[in-house]
Jmol script that loads the backbone (N, CA, C; Angstrom):
load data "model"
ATOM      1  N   UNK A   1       0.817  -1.194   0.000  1.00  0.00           N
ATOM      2  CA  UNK A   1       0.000   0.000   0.000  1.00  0.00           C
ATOM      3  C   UNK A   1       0.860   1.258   0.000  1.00  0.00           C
ATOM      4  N   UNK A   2       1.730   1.284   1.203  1.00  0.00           N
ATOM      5  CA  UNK A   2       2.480   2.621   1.019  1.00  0.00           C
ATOM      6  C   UNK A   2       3.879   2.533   0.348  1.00  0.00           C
ATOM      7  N   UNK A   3       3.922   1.603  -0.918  1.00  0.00           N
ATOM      8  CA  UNK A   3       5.167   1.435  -1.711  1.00  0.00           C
ATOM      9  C   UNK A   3       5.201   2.295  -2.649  1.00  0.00           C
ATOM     10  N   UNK A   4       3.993   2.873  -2.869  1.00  0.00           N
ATOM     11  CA  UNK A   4       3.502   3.667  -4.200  1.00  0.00           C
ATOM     12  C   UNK A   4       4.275   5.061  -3.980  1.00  0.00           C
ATOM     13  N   UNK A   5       3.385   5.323  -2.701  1.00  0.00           N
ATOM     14  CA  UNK A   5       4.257   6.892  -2.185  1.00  0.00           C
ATOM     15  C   UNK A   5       5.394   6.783  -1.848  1.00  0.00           C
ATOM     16  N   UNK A   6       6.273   5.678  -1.993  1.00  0.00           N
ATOM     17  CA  UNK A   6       7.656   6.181  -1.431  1.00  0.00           C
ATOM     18  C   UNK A   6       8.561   6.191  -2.587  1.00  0.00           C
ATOM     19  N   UNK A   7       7.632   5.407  -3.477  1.00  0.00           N
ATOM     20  CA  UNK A   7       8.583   5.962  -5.489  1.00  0.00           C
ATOM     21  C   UNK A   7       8.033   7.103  -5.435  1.00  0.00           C
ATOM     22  N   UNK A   8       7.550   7.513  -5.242  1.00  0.00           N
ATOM     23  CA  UNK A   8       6.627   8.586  -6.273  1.00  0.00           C
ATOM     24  C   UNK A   8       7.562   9.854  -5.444  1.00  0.00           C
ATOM     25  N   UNK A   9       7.848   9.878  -4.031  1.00  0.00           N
ATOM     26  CA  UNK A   9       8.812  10.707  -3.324  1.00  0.00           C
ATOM     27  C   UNK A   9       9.615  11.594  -4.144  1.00  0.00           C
ATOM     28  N   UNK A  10      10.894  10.332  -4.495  1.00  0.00           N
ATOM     29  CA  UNK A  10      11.923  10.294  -5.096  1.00  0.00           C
ATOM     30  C   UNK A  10      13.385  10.812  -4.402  1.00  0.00           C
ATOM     31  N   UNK A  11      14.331  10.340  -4.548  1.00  0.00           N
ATOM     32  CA  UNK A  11      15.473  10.641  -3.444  1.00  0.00           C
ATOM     33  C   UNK A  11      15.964  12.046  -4.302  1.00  0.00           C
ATOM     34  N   UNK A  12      17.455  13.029  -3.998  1.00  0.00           N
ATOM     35  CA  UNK A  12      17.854  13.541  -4.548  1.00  0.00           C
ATOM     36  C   UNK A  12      18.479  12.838  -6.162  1.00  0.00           C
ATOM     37  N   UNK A  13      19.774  11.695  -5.416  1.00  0.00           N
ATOM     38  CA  UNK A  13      19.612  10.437  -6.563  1.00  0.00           C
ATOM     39  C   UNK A  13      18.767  10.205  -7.648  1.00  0.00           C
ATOM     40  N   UNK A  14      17.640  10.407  -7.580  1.00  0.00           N
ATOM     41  CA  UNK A  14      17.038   9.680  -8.285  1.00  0.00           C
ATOM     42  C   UNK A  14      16.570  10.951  -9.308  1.00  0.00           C
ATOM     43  N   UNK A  15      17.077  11.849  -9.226  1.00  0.00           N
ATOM     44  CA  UNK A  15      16.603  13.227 -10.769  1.00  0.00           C
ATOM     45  C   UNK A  15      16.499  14.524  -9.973  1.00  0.00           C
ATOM     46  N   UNK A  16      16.243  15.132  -8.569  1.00  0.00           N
ATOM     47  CA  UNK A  16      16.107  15.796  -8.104  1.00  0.00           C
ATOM     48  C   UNK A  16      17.345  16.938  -7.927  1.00  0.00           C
ATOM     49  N   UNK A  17      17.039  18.324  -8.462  1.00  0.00           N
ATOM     50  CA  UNK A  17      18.283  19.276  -8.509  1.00  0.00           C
ATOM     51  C   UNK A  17      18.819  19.507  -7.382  1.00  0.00           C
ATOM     52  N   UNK A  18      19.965  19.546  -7.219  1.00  0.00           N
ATOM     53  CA  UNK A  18      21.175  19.659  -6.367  1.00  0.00           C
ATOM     54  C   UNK A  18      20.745  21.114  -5.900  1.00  0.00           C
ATOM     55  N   UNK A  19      21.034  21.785  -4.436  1.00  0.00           N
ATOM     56  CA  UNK A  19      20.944  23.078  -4.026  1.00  0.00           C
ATOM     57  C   UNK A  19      21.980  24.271  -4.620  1.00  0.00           C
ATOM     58  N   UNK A  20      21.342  24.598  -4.900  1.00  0.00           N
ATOM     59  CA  UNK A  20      22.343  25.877  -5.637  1.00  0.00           C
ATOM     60  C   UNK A  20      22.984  27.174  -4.646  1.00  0.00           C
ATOM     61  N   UNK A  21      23.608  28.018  -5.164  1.00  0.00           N
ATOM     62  CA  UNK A  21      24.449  29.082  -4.470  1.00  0.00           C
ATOM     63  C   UNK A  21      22.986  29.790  -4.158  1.00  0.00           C
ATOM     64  N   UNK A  22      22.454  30.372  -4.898  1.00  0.00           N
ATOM     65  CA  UNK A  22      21.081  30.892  -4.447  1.00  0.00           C
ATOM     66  C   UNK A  22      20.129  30.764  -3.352  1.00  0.00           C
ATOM     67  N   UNK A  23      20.285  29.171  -3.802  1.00  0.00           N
ATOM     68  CA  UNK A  23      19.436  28.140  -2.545  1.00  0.00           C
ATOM     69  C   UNK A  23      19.904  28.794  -0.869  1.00  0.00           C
ATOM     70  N   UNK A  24      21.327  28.804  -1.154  1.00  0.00           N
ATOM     71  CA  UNK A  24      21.919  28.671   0.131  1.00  0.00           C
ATOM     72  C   UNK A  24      21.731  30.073   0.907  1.00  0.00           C
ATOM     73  N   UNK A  25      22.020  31.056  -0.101  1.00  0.00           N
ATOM     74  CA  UNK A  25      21.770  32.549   0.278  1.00  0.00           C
ATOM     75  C   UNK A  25      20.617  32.541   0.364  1.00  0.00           C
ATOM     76  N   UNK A  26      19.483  32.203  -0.414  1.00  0.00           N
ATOM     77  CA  UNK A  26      17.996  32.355   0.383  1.00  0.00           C
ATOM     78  C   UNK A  26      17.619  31.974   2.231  1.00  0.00           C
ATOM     79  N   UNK A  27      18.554  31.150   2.331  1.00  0.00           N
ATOM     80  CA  UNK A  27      17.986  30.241   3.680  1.00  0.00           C
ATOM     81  C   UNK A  27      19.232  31.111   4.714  1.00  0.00           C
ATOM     82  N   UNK A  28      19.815  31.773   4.257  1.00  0.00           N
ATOM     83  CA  UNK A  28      20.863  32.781   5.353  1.00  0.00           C
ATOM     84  C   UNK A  28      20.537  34.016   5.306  1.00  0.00           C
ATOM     85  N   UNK A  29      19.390  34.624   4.452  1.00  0.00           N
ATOM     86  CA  UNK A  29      18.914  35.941   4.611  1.00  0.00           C
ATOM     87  C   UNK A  29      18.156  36.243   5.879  1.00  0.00           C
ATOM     88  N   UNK A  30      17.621  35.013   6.572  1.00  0.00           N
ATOM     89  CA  UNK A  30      16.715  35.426   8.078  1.00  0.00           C
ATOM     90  C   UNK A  30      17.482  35.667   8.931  1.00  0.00           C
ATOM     91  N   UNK A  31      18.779  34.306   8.754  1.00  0.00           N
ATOM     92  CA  UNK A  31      20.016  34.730   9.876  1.00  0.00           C
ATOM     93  C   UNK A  31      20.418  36.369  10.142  1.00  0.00           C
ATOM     94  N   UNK A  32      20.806  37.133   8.380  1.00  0.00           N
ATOM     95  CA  UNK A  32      21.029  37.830   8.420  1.00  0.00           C
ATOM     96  C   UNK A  32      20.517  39.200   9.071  1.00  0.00           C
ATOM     97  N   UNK A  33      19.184  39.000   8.847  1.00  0.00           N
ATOM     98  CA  UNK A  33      18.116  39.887   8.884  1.00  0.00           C
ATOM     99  C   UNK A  33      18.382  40.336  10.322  1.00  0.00           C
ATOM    100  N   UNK A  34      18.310  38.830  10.968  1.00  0.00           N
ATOM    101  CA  UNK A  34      17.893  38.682  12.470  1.00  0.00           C
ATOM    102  C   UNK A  34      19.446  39.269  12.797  1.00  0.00           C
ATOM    103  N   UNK A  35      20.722  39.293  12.498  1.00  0.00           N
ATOM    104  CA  UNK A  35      21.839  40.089  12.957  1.00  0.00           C
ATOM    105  C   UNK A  35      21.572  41.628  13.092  1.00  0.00           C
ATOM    106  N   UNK A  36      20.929  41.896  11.550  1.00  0.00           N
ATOM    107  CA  UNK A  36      21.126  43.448  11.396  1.00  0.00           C
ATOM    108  C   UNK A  36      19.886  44.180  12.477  1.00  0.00           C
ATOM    109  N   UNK A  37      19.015  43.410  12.208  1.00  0.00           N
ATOM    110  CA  UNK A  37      17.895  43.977  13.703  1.00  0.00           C
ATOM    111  C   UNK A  37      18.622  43.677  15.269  1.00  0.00           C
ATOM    112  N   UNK A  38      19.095  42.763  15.324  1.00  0.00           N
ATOM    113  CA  UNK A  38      19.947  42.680  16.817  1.00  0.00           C
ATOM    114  C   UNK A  38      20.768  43.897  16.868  1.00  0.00           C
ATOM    115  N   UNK A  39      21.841  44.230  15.869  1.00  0.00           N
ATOM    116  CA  UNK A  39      22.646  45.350  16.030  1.00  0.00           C
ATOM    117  C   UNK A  39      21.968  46.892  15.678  1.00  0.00           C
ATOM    118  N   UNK A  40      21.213  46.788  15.342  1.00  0.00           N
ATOM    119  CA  UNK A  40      20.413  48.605  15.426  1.00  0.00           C
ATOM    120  C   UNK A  40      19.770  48.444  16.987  1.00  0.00           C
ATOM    121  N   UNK A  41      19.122  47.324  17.052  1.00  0.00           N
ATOM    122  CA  UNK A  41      18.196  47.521  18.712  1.00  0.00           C
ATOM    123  C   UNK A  41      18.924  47.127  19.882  1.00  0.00           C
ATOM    124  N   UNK A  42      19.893  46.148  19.722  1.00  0.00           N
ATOM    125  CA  UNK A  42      20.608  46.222  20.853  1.00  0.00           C
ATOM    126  C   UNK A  42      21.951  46.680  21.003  1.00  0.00           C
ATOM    127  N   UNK A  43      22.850  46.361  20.199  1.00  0.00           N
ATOM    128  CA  UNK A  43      24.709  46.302  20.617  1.00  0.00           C
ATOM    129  C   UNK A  43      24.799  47.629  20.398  1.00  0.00           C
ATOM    130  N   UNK A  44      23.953  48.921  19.400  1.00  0.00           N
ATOM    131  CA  UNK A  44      24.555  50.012  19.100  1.00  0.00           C
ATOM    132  C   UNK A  44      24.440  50.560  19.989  1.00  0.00           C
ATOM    133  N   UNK A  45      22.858  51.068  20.322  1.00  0.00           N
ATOM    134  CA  UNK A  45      22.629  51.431  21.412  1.00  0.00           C
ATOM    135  C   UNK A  45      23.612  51.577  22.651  1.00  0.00           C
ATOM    136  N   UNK A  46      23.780  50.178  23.091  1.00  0.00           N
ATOM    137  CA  UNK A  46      24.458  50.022  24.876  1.00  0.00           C
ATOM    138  C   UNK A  46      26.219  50.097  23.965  1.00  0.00           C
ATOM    139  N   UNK A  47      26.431  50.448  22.911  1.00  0.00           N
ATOM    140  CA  UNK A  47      27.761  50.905  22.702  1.00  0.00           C
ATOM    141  C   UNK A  47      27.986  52.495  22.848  1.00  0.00           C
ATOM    142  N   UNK A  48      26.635  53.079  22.699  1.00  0.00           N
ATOM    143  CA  UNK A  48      26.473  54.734  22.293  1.00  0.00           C
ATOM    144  C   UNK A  48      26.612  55.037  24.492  1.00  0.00           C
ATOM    145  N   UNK A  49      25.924  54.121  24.884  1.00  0.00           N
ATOM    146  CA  UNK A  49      25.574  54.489  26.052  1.00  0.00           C
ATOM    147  C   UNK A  49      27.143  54.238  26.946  1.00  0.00           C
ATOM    148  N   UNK A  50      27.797  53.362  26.562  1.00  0.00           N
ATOM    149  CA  UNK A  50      29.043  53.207  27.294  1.00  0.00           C
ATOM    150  C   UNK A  50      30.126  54.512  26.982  1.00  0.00           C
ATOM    151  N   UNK A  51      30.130  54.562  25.554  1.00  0.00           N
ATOM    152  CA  UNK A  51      30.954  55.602  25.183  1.00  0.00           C
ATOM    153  C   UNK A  51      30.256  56.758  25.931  1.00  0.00           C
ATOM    154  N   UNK A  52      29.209  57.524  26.538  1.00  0.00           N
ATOM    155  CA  UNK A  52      28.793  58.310  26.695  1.00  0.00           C
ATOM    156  C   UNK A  52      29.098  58.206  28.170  1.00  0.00           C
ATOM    157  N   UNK A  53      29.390  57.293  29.182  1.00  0.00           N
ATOM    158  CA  UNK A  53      29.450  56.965  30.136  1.00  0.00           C
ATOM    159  C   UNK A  53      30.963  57.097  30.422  1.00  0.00           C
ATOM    160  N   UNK A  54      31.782  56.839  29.690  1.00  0.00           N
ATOM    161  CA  UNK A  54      33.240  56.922  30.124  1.00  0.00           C
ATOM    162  C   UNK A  54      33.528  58.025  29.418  1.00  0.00           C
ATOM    163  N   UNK A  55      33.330  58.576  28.717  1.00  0.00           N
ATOM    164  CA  UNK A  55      33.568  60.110  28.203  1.00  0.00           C
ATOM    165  C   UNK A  55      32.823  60.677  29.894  1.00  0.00           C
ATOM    166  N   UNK A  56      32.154  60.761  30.611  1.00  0.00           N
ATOM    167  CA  UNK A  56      31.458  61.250  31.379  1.00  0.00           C
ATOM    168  C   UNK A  56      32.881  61.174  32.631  1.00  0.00           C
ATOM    169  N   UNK A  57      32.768  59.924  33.039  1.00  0.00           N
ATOM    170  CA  UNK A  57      33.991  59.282  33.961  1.00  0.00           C
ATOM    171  C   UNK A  57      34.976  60.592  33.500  1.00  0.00           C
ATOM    172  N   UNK A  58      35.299  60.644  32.385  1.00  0.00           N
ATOM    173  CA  UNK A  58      36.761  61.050  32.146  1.00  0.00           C
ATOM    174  C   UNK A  58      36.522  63.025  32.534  1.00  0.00           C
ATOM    175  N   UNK A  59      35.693  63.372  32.369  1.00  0.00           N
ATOM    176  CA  UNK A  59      35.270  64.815  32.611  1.00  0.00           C
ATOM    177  C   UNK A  59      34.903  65.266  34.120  1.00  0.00           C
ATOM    178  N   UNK A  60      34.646  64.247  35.125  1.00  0.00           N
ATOM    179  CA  UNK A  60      34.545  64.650  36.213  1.00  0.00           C
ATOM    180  C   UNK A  60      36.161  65.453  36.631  1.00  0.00           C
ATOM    181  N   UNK A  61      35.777  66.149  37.799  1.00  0.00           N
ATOM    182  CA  UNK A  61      36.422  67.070  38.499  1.00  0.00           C
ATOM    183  C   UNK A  61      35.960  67.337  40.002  1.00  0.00           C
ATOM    184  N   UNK A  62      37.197  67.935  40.939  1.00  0.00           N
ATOM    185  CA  UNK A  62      36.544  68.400  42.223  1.00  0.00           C
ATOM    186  C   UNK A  62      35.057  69.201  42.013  1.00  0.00           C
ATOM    187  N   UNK A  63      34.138  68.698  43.054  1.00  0.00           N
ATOM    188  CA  UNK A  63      33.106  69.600  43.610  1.00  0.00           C
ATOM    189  C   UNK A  63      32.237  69.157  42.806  1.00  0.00           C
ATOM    190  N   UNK A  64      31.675  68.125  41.631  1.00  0.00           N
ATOM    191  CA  UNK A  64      30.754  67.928  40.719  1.00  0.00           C
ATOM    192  C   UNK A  64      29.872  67.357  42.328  1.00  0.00           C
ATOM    193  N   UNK A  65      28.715  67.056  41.882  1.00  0.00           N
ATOM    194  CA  UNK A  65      27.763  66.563  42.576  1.00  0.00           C
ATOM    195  C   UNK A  65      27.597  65.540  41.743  1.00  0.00           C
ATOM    196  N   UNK A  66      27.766  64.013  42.143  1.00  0.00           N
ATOM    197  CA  UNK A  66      27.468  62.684  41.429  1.00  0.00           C
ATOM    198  C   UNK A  66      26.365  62.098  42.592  1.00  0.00           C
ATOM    199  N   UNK A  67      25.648  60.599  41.292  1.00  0.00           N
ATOM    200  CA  UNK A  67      25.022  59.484  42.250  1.00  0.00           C
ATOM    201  C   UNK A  67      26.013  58.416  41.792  1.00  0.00           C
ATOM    202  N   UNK A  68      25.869  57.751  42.755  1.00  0.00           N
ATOM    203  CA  UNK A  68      26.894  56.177  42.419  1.00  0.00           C
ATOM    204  C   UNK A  68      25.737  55.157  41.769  1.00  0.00           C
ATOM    205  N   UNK A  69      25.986  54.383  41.415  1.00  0.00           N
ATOM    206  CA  UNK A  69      25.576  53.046  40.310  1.00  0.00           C
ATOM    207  C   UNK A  69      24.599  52.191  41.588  1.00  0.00           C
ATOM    208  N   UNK A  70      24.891  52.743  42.923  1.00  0.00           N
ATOM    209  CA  UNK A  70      24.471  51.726  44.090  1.00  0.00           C
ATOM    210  C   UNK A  70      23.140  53.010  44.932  1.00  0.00           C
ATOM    211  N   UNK A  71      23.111  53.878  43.755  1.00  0.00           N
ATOM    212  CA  UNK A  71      21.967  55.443  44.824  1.00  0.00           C
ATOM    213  C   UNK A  71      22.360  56.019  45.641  1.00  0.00           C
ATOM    214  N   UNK A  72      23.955  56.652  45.547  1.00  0.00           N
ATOM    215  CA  UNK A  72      24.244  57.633  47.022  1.00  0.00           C
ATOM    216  C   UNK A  72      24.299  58.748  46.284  1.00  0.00           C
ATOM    217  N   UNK A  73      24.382  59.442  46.799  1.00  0.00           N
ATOM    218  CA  UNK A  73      24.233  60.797  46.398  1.00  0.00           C
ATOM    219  C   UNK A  73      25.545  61.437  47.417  1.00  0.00           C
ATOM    220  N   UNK A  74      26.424  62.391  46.447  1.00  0.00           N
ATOM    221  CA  UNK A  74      27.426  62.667  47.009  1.00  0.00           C
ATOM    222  C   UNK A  74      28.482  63.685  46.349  1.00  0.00           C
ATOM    223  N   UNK A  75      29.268  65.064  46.717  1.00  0.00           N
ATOM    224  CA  UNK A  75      29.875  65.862  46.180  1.00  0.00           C
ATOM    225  C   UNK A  75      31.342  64.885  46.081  1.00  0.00           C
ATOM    226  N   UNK A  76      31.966  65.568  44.979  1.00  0.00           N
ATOM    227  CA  UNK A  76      33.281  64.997  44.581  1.00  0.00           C
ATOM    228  C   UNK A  76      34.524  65.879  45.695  1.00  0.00           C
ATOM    229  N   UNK A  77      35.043  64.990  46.425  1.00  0.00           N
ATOM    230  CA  UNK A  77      35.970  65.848  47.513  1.00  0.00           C
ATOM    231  C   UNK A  77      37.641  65.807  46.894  1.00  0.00           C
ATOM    232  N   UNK A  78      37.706  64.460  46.011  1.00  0.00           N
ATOM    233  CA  UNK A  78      39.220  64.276  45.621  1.00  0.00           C
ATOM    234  C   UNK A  78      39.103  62.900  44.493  1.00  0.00           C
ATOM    235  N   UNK A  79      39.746  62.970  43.219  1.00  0.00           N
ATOM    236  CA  UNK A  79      39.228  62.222  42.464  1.00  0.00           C
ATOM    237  C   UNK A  79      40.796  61.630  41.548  1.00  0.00           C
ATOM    238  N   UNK A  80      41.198  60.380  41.456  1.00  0.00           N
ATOM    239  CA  UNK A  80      42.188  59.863  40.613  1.00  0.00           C
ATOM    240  C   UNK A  80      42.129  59.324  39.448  1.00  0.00           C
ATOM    241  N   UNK A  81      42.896  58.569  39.294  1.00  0.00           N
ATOM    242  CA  UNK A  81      42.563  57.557  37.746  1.00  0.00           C
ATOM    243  C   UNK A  81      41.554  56.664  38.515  1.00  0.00           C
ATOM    244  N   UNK A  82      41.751  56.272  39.522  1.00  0.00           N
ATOM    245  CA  UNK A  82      40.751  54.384  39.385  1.00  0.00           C
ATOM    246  C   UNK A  82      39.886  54.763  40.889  1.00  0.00           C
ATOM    247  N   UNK A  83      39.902  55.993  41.823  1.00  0.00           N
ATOM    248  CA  UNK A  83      39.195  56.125  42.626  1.00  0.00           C
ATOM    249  C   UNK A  83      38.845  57.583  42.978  1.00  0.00           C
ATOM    250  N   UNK A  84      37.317  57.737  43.547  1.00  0.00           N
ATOM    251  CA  UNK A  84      37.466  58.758  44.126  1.00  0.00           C
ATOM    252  C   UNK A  84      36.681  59.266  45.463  1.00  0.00           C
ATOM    253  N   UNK A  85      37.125  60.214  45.974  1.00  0.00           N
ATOM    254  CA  UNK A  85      36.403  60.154  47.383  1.00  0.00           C
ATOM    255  C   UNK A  85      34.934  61.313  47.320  1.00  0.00           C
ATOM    256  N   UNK A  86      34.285  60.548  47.562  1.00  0.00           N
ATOM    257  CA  UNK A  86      32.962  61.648  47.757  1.00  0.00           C
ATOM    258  C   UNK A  86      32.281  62.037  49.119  1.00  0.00           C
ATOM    259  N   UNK A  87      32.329  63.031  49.955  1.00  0.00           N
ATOM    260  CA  UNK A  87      31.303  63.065  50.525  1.00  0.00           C
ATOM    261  C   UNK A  87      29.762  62.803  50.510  1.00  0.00           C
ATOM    262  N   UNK A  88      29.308  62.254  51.775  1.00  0.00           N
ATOM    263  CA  UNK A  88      27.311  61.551  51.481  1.00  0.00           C
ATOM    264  C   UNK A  88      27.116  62.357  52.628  1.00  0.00           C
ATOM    265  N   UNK A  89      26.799  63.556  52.754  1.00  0.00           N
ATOM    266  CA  UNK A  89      26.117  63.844  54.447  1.00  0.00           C
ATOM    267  C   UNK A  89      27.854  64.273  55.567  1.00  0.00           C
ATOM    268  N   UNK A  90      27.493  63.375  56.421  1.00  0.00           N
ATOM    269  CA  UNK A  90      28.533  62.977  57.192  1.00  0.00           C
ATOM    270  C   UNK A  90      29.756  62.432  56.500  1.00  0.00           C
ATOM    271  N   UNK A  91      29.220  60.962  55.867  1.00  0.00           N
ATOM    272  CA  UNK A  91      30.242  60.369  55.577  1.00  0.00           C
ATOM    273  C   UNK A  91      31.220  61.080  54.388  1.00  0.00           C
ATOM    274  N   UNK A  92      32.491  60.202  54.308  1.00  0.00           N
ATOM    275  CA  UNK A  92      33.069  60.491  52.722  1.00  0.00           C
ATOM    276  C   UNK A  92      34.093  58.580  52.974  1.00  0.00           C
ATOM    277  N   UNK A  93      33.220  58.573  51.859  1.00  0.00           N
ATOM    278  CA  UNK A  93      33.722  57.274  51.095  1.00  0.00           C
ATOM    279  C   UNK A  93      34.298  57.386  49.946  1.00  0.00           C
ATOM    280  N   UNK A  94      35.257  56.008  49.777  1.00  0.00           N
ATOM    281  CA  UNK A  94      36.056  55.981  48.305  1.00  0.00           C
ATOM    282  C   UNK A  94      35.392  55.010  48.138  1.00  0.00           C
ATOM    283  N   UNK A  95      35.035  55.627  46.905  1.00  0.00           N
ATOM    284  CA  UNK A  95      35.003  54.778  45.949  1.00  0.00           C
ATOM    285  C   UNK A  95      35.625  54.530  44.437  1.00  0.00           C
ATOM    286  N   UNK A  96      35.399  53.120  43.973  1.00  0.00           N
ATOM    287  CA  UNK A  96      35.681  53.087  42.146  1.00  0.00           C
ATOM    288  C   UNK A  96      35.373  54.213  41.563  1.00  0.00           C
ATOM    289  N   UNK A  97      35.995  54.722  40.133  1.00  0.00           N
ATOM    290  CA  UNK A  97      35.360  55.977  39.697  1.00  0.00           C
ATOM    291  C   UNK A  97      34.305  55.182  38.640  1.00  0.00           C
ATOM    292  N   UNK A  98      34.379  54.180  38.487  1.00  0.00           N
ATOM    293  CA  UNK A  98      33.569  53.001  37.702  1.00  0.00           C
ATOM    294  C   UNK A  98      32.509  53.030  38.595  1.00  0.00           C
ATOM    295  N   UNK A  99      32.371  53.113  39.114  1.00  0.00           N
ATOM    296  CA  UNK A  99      30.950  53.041  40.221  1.00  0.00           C
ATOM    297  C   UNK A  99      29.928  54.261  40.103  1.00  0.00           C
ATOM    298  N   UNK A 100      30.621  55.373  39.521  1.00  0.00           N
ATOM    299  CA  UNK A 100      29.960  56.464  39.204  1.00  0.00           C
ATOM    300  C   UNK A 100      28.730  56.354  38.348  1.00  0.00           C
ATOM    301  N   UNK A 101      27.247  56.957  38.659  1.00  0.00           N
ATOM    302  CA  UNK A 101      26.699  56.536  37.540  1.00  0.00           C
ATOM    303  C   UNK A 101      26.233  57.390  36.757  1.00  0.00           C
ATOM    304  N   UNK A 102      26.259  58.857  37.410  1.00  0.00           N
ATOM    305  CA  UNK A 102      26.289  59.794  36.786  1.00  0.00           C
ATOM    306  C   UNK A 102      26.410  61.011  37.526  1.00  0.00           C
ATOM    307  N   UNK A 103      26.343  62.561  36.732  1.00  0.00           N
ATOM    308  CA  UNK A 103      26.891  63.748  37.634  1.00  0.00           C
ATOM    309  C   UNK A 103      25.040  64.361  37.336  1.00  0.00           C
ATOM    310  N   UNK A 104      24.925  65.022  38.830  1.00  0.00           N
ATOM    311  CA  UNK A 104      23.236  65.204  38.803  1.00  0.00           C
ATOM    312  C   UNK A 104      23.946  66.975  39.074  1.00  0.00           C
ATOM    313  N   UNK A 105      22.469  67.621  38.915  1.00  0.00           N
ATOM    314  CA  UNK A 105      22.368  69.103  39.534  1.00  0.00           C
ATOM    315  C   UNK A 105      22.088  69.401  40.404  1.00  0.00           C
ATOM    316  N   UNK A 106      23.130  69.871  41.147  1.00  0.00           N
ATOM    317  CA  UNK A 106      22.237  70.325  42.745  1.00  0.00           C
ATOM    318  C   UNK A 106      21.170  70.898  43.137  1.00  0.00           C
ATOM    319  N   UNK A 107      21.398  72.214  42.001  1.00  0.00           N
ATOM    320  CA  UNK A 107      19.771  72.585  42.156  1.00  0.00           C
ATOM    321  C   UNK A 107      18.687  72.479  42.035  1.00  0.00           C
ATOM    322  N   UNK A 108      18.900  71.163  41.022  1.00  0.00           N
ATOM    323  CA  UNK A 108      17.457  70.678  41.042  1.00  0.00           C
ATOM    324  C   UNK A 108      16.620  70.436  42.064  1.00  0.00           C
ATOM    325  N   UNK A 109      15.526  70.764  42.032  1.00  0.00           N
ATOM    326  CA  UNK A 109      14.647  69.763  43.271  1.00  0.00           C
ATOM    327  C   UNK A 109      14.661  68.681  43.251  1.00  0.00           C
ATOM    328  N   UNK A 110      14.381  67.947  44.527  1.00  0.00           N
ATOM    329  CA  UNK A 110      13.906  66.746  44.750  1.00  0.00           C
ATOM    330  C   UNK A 110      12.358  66.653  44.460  1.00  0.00           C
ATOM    331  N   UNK A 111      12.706  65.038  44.306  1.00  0.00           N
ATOM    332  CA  UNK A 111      11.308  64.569  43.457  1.00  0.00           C
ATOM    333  C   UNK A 111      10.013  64.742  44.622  1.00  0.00           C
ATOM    334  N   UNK A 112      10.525  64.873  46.314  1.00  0.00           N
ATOM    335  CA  UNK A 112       9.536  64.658  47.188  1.00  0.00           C
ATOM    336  C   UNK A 112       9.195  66.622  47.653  1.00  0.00           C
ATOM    337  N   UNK A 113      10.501  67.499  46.998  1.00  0.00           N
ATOM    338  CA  UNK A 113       9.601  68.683  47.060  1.00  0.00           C
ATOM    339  C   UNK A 113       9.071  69.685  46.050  1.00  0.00           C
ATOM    340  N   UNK A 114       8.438  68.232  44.525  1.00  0.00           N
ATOM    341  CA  UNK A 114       7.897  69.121  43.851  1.00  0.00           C
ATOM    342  C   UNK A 114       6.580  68.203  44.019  1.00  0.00           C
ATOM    343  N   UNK A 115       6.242  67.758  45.427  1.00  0.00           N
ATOM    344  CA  UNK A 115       4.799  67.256  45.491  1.00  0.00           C
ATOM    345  C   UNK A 115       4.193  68.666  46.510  1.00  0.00           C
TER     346      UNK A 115
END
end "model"
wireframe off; spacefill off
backbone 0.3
color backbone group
């Protein structure tokens, strides 16, 4: 019964065209696709954002007002290549200058006294 359909198939062997250069580039255009959408939505992006982040690192100076990567909030008291010391209040901690997560405005208000 099912001898019929398995001639009628036919192997490559048996007359069926070989895959061509075409063939092959058709079936790697999704791969591709799916690269070039990964790199506009993700890798450029968090590349634009790093460069923007260590250009930042590299421009600090005494007296900026930064937050750290961990939410302190703190003036710049003394700052090196790989550390720097900030006052929080009372305290003054060193820290990484990698830990920095960005330089805020003092004068801004706080978010609890523009309720």
């Amino acid at each position: 019964m099912f001898e019929s359909v398995a001639y009628a198939m036919g192997t490559p062997q048996a007359g069926a065209a070989p895959a061509s250069g075409t063939d092959m580039l058709v079936q790697f255009v999704p791969l591709i696709l799916m690269f070039v959408i990964f790199y506009f939505l993700l890798i450029r992006p968090q590349q634009k954002r790093a460069k923007a982040h260590k250009q930042m690192l590299s421009e600090l100076k005494r007296g900026d007002h930064v937050i750290t990567s961990s939410g302190l909030l703190g003036r710049i008291l003394e700052i090196s290549d790989e550390e720097a010391l900030i006052e929080c209040g009372e305290a003054k901690l060193r820290i990484s200058r990698g830990a920095i997560g960005g330089v805020i405005d003092p004068k801004a208000p706080a978010a609890e006294e523009k309720k």
